[in-house]
ROSE-4610 file (N, C-alpha, C; in Angstrom, 1 decimal, always signed):
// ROSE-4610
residu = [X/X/X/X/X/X/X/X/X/X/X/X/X/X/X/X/X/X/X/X/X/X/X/X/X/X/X/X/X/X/X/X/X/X/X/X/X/X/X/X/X/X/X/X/X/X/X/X/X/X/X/X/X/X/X/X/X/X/X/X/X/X/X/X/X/X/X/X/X/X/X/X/X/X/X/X/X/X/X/X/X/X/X/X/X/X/X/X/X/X/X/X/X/X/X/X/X/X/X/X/X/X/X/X/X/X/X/X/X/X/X/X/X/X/X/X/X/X/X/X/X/X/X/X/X/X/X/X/X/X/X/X/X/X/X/X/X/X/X/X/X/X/X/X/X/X/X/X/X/X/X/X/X/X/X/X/X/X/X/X/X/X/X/X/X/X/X/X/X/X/X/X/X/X/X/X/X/X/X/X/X/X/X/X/X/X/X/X/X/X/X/X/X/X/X/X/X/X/X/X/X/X/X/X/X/X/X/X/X/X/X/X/X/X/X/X/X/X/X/X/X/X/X/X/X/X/X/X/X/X/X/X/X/X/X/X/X/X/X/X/X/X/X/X/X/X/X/X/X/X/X/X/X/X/X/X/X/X/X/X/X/X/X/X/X/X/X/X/X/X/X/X/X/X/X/X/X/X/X/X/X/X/X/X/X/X/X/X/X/X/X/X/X/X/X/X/X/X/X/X/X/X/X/X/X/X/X/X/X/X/X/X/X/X/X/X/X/X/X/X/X/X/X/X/X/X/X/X/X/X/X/X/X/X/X/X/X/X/X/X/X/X/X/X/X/X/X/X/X/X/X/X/X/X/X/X/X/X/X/X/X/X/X/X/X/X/X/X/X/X/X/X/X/X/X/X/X/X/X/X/X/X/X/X/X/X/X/X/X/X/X/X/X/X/X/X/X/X/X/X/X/X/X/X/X/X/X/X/X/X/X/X/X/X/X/X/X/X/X/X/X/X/X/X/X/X/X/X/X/X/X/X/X/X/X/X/X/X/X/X/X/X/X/X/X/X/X/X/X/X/X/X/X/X/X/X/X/X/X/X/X/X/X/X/X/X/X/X/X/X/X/X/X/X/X/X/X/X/X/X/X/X/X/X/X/X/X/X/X/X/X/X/X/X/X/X/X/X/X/X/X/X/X/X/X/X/X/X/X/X/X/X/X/X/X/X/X/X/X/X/X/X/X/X/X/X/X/X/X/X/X/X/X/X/X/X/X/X/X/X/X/X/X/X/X/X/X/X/X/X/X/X/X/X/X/X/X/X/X/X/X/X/X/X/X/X/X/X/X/X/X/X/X/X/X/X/X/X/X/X/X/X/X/X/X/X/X/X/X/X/X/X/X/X/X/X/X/X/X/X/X/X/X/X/X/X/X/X/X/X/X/X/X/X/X/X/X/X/X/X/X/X/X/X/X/X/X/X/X/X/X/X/X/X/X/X/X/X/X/X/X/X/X/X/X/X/X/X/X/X/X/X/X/X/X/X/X/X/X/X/X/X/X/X/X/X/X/X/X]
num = [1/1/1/2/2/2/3/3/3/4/4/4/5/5/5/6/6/6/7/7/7/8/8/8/9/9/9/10/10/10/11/11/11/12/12/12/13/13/13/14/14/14/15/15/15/16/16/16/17/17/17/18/18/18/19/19/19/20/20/20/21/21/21/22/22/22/23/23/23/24/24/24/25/25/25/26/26/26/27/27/27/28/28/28/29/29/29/30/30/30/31/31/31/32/32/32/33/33/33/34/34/34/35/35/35/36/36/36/37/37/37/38/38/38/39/39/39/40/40/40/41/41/41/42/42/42/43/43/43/44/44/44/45/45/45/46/46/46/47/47/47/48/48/48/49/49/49/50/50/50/51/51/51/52/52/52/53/53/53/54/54/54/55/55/55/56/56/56/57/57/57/58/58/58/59/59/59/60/60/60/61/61/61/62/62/62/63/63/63/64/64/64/65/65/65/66/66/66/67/67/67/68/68/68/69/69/69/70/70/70/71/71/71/72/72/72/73/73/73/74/74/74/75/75/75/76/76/76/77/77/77/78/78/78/79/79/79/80/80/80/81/81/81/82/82/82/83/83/83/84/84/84/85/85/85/86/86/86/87/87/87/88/88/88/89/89/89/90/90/90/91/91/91/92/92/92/93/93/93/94/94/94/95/95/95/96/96/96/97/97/97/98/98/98/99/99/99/100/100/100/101/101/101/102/102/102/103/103/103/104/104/104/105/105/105/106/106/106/107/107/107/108/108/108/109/109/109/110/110/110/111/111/111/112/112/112/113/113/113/114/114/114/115/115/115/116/116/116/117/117/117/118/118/118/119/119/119/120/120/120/121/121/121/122/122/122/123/123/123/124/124/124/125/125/125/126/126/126/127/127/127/128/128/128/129/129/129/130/130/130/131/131/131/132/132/132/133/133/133/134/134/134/135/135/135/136/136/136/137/137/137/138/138/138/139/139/139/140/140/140/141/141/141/142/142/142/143/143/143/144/144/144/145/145/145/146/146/146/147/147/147/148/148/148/149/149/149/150/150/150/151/151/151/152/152/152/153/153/153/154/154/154/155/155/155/156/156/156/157/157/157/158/158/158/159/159/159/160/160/160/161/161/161/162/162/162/163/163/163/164/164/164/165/165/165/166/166/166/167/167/167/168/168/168/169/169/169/170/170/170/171/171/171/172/172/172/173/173/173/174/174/174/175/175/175/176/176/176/177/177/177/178/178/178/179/179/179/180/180/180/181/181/181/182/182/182/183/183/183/184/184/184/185/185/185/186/186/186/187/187/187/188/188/188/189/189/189/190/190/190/191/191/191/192/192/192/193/193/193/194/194/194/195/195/195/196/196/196/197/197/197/198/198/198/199/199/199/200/200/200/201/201/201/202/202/202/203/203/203/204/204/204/205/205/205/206/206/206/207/207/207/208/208/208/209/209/209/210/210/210/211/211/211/212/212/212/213/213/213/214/214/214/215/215/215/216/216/216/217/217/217/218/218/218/219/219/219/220/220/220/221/221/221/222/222/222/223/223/223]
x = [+163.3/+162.6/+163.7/+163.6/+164.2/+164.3/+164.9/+164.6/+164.1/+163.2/+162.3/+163.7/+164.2/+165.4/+164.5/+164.8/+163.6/+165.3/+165.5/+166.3/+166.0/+166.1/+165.4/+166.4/+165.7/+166.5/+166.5/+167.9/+168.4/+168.5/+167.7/+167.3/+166.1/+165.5/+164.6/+165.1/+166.6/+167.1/+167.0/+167.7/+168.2/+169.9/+170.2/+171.6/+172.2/+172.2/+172.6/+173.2/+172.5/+172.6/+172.6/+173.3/+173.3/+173.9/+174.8/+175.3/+174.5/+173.2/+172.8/+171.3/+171.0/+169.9/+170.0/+171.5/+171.8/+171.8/+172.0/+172.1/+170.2/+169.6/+168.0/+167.3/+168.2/+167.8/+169.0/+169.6/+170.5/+169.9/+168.5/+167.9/+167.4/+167.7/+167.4/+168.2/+168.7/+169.4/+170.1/+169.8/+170.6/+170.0/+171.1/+170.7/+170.7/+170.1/+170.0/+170.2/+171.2/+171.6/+171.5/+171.0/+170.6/+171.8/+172.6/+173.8/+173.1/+172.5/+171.9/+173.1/+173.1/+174.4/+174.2/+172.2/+171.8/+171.8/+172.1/+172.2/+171.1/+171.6/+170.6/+169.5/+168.9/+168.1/+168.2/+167.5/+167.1/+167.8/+167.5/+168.4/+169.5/+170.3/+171.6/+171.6/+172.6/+172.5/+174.1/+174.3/+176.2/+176.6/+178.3/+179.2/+179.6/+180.7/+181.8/+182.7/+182.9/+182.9/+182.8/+181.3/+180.0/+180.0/+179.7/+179.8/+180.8/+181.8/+182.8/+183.1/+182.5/+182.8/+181.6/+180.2/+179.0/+179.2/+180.0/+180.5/+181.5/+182.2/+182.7/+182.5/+180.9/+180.1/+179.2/+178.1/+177.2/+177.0/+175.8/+176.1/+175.2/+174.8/+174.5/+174.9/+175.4/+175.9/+175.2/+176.0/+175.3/+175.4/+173.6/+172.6/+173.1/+173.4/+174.1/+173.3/+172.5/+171.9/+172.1/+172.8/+174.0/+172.5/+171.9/+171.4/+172.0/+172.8/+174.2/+174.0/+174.9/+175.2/+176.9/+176.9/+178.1/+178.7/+177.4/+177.5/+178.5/+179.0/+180.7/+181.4/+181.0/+182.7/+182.9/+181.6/+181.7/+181.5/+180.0/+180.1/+181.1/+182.3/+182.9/+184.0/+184.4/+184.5/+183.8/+182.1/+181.5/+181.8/+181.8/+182.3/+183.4/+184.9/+185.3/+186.0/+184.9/+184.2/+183.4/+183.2/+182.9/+181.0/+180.6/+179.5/+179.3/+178.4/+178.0/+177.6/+176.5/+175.8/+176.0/+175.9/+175.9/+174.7/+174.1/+172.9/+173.3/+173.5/+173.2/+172.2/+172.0/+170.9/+170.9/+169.8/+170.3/+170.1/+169.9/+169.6/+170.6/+171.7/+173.3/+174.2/+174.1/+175.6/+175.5/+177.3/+177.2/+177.4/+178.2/+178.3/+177.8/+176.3/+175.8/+176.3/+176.5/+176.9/+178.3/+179.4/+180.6/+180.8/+179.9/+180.1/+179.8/+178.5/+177.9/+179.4/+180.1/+180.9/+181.9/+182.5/+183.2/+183.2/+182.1/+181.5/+181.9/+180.9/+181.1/+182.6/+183.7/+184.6/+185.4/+184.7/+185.2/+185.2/+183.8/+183.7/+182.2/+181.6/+180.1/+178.8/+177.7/+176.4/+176.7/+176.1/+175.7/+174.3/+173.5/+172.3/+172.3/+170.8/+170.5/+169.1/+169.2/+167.8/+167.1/+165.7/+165.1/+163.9/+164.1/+162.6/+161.6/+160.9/+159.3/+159.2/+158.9/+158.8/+159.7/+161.2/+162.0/+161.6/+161.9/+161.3/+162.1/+161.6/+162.8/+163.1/+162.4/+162.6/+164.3/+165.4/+165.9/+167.3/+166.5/+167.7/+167.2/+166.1/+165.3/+166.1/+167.4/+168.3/+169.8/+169.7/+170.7/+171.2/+169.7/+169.8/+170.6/+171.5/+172.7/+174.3/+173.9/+174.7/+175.0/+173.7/+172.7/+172.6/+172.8/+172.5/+171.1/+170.5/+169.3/+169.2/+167.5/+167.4/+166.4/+166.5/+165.6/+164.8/+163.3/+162.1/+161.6/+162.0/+161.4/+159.9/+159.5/+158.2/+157.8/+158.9/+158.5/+159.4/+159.2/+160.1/+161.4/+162.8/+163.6/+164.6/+165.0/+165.0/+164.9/+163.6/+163.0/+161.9/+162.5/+161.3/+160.1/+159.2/+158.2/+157.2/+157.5/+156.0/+155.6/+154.0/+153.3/+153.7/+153.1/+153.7/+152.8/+153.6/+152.8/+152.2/+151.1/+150.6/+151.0/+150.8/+151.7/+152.4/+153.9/+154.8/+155.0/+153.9/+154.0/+154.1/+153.2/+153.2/+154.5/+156.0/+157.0/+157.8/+157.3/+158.0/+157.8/+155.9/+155.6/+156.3/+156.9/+157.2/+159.1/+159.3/+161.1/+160.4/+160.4/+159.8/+159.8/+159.0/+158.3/+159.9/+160.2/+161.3/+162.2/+162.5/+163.8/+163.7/+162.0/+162.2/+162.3/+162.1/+162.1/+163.5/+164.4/+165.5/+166.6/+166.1/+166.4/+167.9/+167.6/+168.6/+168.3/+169.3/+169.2/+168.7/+168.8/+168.5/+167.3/+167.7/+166.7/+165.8/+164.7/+163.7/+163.4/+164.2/+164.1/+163.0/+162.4/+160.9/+161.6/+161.3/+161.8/+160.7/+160.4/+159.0/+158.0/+157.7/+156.0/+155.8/+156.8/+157.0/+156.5/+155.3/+154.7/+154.0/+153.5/+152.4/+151.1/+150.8/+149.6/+150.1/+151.3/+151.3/+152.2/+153.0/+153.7/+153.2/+152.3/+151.5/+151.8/+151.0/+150.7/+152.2/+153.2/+154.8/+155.3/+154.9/+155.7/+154.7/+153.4/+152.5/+153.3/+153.2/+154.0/+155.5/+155.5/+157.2/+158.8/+158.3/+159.8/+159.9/+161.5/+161.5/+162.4/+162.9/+163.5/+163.1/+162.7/+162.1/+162.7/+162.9/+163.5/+162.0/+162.0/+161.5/+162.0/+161.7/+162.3/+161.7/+160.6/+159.6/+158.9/+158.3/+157.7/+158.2/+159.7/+160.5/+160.6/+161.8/+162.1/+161.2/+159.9/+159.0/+158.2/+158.2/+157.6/+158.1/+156.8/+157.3/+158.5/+158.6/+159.7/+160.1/+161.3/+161.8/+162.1/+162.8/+163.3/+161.8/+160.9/+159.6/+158.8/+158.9/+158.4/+159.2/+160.9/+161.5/+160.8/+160.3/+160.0/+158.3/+158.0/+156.2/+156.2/+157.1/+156.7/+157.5/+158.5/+158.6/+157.8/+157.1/+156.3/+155.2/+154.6/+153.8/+154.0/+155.7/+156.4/+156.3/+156.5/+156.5/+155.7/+154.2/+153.0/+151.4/+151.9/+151.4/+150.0/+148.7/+147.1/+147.1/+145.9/+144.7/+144.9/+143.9/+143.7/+145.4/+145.9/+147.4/+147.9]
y = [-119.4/-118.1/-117.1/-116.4/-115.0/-114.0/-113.6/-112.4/-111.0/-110.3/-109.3/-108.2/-107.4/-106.3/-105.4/-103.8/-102.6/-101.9/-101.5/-100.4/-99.3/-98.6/-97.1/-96.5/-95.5/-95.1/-93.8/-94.1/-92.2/-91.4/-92.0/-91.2/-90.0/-90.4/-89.5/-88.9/-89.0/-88.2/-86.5/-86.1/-84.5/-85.0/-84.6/-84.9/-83.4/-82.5/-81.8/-82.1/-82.7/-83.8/-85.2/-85.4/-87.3/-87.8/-87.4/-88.0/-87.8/-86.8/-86.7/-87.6/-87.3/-88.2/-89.7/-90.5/-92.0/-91.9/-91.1/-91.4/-91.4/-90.5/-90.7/-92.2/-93.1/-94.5/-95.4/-94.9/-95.6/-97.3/-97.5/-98.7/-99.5/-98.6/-100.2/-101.7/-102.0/-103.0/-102.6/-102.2/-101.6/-99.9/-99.3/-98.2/-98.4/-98.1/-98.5/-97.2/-97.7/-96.4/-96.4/-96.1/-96.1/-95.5/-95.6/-95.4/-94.8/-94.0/-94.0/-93.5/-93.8/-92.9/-92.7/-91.8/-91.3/-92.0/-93.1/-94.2/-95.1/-96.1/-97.6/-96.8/-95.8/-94.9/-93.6/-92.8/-91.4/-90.3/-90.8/-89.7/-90.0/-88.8/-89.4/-89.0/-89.6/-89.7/-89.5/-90.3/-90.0/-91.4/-91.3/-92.4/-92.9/-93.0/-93.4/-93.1/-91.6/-91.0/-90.7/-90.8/-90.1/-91.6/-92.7/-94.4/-94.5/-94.2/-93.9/-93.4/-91.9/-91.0/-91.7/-91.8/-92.7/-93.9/-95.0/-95.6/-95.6/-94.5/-94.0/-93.7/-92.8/-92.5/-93.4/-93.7/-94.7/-95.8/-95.5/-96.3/-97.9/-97.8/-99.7/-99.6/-100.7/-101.4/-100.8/-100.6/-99.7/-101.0/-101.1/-101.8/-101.3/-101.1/-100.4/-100.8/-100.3/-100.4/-99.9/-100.3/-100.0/-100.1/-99.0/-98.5/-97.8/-98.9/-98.3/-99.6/-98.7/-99.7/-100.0/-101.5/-102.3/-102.7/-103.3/-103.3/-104.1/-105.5/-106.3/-104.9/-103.7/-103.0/-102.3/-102.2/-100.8/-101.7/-102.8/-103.3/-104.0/-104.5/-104.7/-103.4/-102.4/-101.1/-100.9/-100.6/-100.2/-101.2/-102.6/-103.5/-103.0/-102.7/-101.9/-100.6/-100.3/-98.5/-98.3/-99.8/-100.0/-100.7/-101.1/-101.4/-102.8/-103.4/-104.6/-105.6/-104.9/-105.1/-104.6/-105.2/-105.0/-105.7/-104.9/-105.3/-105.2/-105.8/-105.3/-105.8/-104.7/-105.2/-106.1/-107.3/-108.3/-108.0/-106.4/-106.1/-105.5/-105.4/-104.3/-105.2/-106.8/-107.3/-108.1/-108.6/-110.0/-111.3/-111.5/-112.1/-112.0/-112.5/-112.3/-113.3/-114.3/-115.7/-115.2/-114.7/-114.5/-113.2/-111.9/-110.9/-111.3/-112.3/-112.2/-112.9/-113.7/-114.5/-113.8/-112.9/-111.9/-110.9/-110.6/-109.9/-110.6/-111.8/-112.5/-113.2/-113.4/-113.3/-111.6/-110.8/-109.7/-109.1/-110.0/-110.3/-109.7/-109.2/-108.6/-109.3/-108.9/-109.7/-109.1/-110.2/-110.1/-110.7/-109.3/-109.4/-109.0/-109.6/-109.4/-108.5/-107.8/-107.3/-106.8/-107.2/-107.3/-105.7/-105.5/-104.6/-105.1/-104.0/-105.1/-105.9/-105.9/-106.2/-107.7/-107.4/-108.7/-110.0/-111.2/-112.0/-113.0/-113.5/-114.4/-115.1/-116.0/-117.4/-117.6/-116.6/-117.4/-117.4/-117.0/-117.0/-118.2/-118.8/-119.6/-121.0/-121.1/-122.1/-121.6/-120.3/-119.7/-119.3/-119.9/-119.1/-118.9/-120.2/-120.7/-119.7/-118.9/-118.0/-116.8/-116.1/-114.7/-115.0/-114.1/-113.7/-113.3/-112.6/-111.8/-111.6/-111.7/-111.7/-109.9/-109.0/-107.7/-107.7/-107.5/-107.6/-106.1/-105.3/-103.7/-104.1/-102.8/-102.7/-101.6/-100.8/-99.7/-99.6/-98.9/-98.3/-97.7/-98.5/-98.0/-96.6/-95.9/-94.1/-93.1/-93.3/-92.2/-92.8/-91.7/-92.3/-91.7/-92.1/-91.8/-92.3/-93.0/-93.9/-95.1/-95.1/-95.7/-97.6/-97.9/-99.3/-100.4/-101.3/-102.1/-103.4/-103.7/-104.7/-106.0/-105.6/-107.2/-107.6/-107.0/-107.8/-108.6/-108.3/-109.3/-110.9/-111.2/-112.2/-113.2/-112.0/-112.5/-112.4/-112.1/-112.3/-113.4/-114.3/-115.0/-116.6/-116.2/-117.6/-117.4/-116.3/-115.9/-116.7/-116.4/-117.0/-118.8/-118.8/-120.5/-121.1/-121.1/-121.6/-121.3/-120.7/-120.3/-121.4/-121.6/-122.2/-124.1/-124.2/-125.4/-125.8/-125.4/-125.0/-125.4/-124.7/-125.0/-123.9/-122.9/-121.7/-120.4/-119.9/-119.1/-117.7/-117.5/-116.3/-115.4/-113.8/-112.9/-112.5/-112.7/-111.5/-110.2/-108.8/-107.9/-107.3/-106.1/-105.6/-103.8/-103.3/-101.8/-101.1/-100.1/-99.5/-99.8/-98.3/-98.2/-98.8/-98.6/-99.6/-98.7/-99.0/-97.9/-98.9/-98.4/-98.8/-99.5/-98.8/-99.5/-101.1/-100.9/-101.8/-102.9/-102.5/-103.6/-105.0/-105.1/-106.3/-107.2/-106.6/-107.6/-108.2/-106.9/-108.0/-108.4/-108.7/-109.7/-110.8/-110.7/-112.0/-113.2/-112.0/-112.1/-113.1/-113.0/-113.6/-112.8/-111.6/-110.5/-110.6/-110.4/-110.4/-109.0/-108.2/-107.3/-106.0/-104.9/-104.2/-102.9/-101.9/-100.6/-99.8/-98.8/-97.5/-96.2/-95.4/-93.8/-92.9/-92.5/-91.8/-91.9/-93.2/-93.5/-93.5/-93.4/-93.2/-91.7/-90.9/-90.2/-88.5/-88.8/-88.2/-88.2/-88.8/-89.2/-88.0/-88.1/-86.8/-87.6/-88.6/-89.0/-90.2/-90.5/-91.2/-92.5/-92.7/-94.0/-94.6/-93.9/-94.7/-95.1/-94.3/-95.2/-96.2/-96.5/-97.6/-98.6/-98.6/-99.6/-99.8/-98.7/-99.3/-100.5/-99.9/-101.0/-102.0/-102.0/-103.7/-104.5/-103.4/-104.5/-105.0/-103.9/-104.7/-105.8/-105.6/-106.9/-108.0/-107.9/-109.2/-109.8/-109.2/-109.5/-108.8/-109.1/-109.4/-109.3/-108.4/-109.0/-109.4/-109.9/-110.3/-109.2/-108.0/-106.5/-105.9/-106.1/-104.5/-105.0]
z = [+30.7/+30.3/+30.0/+28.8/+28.4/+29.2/+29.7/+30.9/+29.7/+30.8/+30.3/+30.3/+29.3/+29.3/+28.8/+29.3/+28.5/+28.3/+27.3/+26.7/+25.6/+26.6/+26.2/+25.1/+24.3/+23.0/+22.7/+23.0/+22.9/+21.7/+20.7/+19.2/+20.0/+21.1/+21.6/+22.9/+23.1/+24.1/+24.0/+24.6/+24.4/+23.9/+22.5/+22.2/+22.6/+23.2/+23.7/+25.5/+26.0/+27.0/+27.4/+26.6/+26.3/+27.4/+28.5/+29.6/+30.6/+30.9/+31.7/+31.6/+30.1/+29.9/+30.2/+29.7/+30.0/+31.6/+33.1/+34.2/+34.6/+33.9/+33.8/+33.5/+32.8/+32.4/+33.2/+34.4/+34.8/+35.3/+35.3/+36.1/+34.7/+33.5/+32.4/+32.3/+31.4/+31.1/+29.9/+29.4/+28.0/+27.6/+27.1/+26.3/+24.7/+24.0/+22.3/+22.2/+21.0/+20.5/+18.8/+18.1/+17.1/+16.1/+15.4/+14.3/+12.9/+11.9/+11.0/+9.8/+8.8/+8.1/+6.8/+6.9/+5.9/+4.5/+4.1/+3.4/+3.1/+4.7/+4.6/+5.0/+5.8/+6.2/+5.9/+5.4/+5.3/+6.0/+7.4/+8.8/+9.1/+9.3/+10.1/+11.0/+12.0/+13.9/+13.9/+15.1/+15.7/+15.0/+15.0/+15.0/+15.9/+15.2/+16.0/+17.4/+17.1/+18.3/+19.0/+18.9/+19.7/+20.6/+20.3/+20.9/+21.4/+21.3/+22.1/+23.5/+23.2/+25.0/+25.0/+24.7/+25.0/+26.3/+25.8/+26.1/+27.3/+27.6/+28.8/+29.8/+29.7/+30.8/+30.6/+30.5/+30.4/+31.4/+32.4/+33.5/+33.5/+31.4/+31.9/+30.2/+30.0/+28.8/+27.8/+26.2/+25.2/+24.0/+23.6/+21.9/+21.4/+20.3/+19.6/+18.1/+17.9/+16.4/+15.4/+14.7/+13.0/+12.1/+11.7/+10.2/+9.2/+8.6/+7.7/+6.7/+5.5/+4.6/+4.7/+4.3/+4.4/+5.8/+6.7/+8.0/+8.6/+7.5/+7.3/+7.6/+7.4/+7.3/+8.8/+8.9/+10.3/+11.6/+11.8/+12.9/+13.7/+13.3/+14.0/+14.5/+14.2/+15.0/+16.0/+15.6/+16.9/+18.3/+17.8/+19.1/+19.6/+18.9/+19.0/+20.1/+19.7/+20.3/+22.0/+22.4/+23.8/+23.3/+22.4/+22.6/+23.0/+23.9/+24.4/+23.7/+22.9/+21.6/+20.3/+19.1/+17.8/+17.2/+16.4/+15.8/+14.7/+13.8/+11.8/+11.0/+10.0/+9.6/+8.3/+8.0/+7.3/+5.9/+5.9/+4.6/+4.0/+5.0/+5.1/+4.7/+4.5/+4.9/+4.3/+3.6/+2.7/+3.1/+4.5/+5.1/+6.5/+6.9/+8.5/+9.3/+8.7/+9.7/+9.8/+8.8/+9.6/+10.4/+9.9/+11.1/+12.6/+12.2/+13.8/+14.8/+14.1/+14.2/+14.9/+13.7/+14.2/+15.6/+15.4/+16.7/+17.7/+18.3/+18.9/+19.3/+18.6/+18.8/+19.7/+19.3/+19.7/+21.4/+21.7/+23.2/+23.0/+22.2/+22.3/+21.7/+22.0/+21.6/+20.1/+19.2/+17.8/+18.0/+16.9/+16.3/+15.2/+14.7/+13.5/+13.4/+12.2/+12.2/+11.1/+11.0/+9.8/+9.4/+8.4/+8.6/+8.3/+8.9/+9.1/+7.2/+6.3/+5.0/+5.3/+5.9/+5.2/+6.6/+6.1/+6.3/+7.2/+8.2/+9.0/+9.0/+7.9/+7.6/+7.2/+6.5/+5.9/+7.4/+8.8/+9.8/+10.6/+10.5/+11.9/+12.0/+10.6/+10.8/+11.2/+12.1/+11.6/+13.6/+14.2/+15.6/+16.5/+16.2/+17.1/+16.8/+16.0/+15.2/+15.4/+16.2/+16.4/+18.8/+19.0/+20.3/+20.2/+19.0/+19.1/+18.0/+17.4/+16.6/+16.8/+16.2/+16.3/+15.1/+15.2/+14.5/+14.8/+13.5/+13.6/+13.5/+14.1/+14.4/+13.7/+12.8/+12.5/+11.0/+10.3/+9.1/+9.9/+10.2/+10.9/+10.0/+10.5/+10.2/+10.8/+11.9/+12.5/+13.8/+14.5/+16.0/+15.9/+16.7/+17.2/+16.4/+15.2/+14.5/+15.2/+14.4/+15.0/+14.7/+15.7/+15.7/+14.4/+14.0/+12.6/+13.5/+13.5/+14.1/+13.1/+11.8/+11.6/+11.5/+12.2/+12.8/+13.5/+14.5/+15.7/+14.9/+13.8/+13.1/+13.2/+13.1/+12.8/+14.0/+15.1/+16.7/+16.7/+16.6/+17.1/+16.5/+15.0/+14.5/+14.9/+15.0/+16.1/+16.9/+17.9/+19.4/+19.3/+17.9/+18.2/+17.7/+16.5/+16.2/+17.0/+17.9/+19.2/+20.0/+20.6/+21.4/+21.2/+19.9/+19.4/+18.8/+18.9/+18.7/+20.4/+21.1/+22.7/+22.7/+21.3/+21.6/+22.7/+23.0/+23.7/+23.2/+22.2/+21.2/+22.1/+21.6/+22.2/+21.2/+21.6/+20.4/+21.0/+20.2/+20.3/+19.5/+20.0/+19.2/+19.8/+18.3/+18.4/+17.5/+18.0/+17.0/+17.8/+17.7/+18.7/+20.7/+20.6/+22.2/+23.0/+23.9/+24.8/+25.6/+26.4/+27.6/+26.5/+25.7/+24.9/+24.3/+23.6/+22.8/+23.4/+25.1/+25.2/+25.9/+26.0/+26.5/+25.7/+24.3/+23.1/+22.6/+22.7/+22.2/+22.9/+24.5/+25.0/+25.0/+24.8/+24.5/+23.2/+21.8/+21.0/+21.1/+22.1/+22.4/+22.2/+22.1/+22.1/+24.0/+24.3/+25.7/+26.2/+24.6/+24.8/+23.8/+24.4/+24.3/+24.2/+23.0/+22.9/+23.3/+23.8/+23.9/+23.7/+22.7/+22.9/+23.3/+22.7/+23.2/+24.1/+24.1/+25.4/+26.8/+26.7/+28.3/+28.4/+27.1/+27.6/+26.6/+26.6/+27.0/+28.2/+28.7/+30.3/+30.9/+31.9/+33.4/+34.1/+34.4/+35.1/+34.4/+33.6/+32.8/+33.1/+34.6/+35.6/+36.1/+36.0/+36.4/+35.5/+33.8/+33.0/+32.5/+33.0/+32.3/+33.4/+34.4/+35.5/+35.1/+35.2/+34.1/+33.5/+32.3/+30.8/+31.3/+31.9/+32.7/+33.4/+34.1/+35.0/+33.8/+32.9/+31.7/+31.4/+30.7/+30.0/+30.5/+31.9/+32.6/+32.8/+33.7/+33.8/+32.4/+30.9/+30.2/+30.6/+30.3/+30.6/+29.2/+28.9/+27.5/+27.0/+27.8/+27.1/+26.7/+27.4/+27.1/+25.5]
């Protein structure tokens, strides 16, 4: 089994207090950090150097999600730059089998990631390649939208072909992640989970990262 990971996403931190906010999520598994560079997406966020001292204090391993274009050029810097993780997206790069490659040589997870629209089929031969595969849940750009229910469609055929496969691969689900909706995507078969809003809006931030886990894990019918 996949282990259940919740990483909370500091696009909905206070970026005025970004080191105090990451000790607030000190009990997740990952922090996601969202890269945007007003290009492949609309908004821009931090770089380089921000991932950097990020990366120095940060008291659990940093996702690192590149919404950039020419993600061949930059993701392997952010590995880099201290991140754990590299996500690019498959709609950014000319070569995904040799970045992830690259990455991976670098000493860090490589993922890949689709927006909801593009389609997974042309990676489900590709899994042995990919640490993680990330299935937006949302128009990636901007937090706090609502989640697309028919993605799940495309966790559930990630998930099937993973496991038929006998790869290790992670299915990541980013967009709309809350108490409402995390039941149904770990039903779905994601086993890793971004939250922004939903954590660090909360009255107490370290107890809703421990919520939507216990959700994750024990899944009802209804959630």
């Amino acid at each position: 089994m996949a282990p259940v990971l919740i990483n909370p996403s500091i696009l909905s931190a206070d970026f005025a207090n970004l080191e105090r906010d990451l000790q607030l999520v000190a009990s997740a598994d990952y922090v996601h950090v969202d890269v945007m560079d007003q290009h492949f997406v609309p908004n821009l966020t931090l770089g380089l150097p921000v991932v950097r001292r990020l990366a120095e204090v940060t008291p659990v391993p940093l996702d690192v999600h590149l919404m950039v274009e020419d993600a061949d050029r930059w993701a392997p810097q952010y590995a880099e730059a201290g991140a754990a993780s590299v996500t690019f997206h498959a709609e950014a790069t000319q070569a995904p089998v040799r970045l992830a490659r690259e990455l991976r040589a670098g000493g860090v997870r490589a993922a890949v990631a689709l927006r909801p629209a593009s389609p997974v089929e042309p990676f489900l031969d590709l899994l042995d390649e990919v640490d993680m595969v990330l299935v937006m849940t949302v128009e990636p750009g901007f937090g706090g939208q609502a989640f697309i229910e028919g993605t799940l469609a495309k966790v559930r055929r990630a998930r099937a072909a993973i496991d038929a496969s006998g790869a290790a691969t992670w299915v990541q689900v980013d967009g709309g992640v809350s108490r409402d909706t995390i039941g149904r995507i770990a039903r779905a078969g994601a086993n890793v989970f971004v939250a922004g809003s939903a954590v660090f809006g909360a009255d107490d931030v370290a107890q809703e990262v421990e919520a939507l886990r216990r959700l994750a894990e024990h899944p009802t019918s209804e959630a």
